[in-house]
Every structure is written in structure tokens, then in C-alpha cells.
C-alpha positions in Angstrom: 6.6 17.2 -22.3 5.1 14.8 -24.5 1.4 14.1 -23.9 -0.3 10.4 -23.0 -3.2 8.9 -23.8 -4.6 6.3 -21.2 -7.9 4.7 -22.3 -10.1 3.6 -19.5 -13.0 1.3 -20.1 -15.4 0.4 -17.5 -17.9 -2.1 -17.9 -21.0 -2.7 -14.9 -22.4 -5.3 -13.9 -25.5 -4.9 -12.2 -26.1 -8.6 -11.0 -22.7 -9.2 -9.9 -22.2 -5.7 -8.2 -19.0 -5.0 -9.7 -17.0 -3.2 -12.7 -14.7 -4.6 -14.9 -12.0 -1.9 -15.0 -9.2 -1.9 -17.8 -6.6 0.7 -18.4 -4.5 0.7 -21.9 -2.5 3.0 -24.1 -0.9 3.4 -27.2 2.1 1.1 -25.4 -0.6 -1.6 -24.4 -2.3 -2.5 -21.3 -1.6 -1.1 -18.1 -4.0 -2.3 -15.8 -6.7 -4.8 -15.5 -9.0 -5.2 -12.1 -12.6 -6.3 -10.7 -14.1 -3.3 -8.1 -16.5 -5.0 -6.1 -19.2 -3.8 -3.8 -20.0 -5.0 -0.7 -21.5 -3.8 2.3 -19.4 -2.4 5.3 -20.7 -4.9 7.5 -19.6 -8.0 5.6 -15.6 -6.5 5.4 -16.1 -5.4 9.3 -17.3 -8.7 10.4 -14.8 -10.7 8.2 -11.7 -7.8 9.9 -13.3 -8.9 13.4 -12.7 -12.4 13.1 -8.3 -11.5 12.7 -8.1 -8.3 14.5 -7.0 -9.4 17.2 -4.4 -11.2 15.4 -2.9 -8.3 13.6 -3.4 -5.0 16.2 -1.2 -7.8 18.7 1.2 -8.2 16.4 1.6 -4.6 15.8 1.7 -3.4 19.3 4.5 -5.6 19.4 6.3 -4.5 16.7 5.9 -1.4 18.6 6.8 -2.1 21.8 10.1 -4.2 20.4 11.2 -0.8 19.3 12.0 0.0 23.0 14.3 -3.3 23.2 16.0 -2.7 20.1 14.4 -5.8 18.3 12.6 -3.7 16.0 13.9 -0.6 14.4 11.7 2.6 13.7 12.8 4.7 10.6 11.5 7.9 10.1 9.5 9.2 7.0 12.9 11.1 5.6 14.9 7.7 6.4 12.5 5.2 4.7 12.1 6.9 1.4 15.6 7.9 1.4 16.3 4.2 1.2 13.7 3.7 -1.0 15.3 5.8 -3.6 18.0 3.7 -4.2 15.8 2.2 -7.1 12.6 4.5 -7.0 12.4 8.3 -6.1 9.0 9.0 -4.8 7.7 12.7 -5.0 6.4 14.6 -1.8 2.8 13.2 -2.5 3.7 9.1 -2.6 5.2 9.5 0.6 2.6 8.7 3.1 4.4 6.3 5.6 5.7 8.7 8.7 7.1 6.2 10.3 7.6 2.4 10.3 8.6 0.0 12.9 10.7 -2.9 11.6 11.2 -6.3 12.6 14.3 -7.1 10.1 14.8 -10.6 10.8 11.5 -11.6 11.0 9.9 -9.6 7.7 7.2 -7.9 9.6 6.4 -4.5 10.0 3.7 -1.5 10.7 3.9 2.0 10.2 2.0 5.0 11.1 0.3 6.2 7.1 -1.1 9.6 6.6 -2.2 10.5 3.4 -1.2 13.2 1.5 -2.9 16.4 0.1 -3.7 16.7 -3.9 -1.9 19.5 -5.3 -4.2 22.6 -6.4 -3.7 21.6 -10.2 -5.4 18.0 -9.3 -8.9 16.8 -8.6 -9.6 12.5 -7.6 -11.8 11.2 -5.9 -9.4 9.1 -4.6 -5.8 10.4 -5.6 -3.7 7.0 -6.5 -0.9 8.0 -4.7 -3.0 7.1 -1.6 -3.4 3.4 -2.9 0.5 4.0 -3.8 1.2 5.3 -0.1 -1.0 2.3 1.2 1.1 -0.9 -0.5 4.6 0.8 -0.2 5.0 -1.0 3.6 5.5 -4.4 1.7 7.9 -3.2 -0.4 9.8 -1.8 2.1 9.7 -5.0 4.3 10.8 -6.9 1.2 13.5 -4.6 0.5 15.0 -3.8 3.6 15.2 -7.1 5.0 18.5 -8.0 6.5 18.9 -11.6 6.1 18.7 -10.8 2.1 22.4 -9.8 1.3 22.2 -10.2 -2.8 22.5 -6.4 -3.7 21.3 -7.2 -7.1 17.8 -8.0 -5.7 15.4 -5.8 -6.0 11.8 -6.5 -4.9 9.1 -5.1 -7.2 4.9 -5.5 -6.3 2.8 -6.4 -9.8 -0.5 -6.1 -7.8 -2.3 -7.6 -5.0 -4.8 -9.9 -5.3 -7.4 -8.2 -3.1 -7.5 -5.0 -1.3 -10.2 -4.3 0.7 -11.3 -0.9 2.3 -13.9 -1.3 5.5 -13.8 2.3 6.0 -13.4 5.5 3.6 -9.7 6.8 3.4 -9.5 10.6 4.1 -6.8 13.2 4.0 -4.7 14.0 6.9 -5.9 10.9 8.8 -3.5 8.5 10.5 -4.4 4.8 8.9 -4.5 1.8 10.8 -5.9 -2.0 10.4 -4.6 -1.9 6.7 -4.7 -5.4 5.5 -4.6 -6.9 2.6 -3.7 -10.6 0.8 -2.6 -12.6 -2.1 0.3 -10.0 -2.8 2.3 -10.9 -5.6 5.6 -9.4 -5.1 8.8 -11.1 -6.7 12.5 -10.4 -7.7 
């Protein structure tokens, strides 16, 4: 196996409490994002203000399950689909199990986060991001009203993600929002 050099440049900024973050190799650049600090009580009281919205929304999806509006796939199911285009390993594949509205392009799913292997050391493995954003490109993808089998939906980013609380291993995630995704054909 060939090695690869990423180059990771980082650049604070004390007054604006935030990092400029850029990621680059010999192929070009890979990655270029703004991590900002804020305290948990400004995310927490902006999450109060739609809670509501989106736990009733999922509870919902959850109880439409029982009716047979909504379908729930299991962890082996969903990434088994998914690898018609992308084959995640064992660690990627945090979503144990989704409930799917298919004609309304909603969904939730039940995210547990996977362990690092002994080899590997994060402080925040990015397959737990990864494990995070895949519920959007599942929704995308598995959508029933889209029949154009050449179609493929693909996520370049979101425009925010914000974390209220800190993600740990092994623990069910819930209230996972985020906005401004750019995801297109």
C-alpha cells in the first residue's frame, strides 16, 4: 500500500473563537471548514426553541411503523442497500436502525457509534461524523417516488453542524440536527 500525505493547517483566531481548518494533499484540497466555539447554553437554548418540532416528528415516524406508513430497516438492511454505490466498513456503520417515511423524504434512526480499532487513536474518530450524516443520504437515496436508477445522491458537506452535547462511544444518539445540507445528483 502506497502511503498519503494529508497536510493539515490550522489557523486560531482568538477574537473570533474559531479555527480556520484546511486539509490538502499532493492531489489538492480536500477539505476546508470554520470550527467555532460556543457555549452549550447558546446551542441548547437555540435546540429548545424546535424540539418540539422535530422529537414530534420522530415519534411519528415511529409510531407510523406500526401502520405500515413508515418502514423500519435494520442496520444489515440499510447498508446493504447502501452498497450498491458505497461499501462502508464495520466502523462507518453506526445507524441500527432507521424508520422511513418513503413518500414523504423523512426519516430517524436509532445511531450508536462505533469503537476505534486498537491500531487507532481520535479524539473524535471521523467515522462518527460519517455515521452521523449518512441518514440523509439514505433518505435521499431510498426514496420511492425517485425511479431514475442512474441517480445517485452524493452529500459535498453541510453547511453547519452543531453538537450541544459531547458524542461518546456506545451511546444511542438522538436530537441530531443539522442545516444547509448540500446534497445533489
Amino acid at each position: 500500500m502506497t502511503p498519503h500525505i494529508i497536510s493539515i493547517n490550522a489557523k486560531a483566531s482568538e477574537s473570533k473563537q474559531s479555527i480556520q481548518m484546511n486539509i490538502s494533499s499532493q492531489e489538492g484540497q480536500h477539505a476546508s471548514f470554520v470550527v467555532e466555539f460556543y457555549k452549550e447554553s447558546e446551542c441548547a437554548d437555540e435546540w429548545r426553541r424546535i424540539e418540539f418540532l422535530v422529537e414530534s416528528r420522530m415519534e411519528s415516524l415511529r409510531e407510523q411503523r406500526q401502520g405500515h406508513e413508515a418502514h423500519v430497516l435494520s442496520q444489515a438492511v440499510v447498508y446493504k442497500l447502501f452498497s450498491a454505490f458505497v461499501d462502508y466498513e464495520k466502523t462507518f456503520q453506526g445507524m441500527k436502525k432507521v424508520y422511513l417515511s418513503p413518500l414523504h423524504w423523512e426519516a430517524t434512526a436509532d445511531v450508536v457509534l462505533e469503537a476505534p480499532g486498537a491500531d487507532q487513536t481520535f479524539t473524535v474518530p471521523p467515522y462518527w461524523i460519517d455515521s452521523i450524516g449518512h441518514l440523509s443520504g439514505f433518505v435521499l437515496n431510498a426514496h420511492l417516488t425517485d425511479h431514475n436508477p442512474k441517480s445517485v445522491y452524493v452529500s459535498h458537506g453541510w453547511e453547519s453542524l452543531r453538537l450541544a452535547k459531547t458524542l461518546v462511544l456506545g451511546k444511542k444518539i438522538s436530537n441530531l440536527c443539522s442545516n444547509g445540507g448540500k446534497d445533489s445528483r
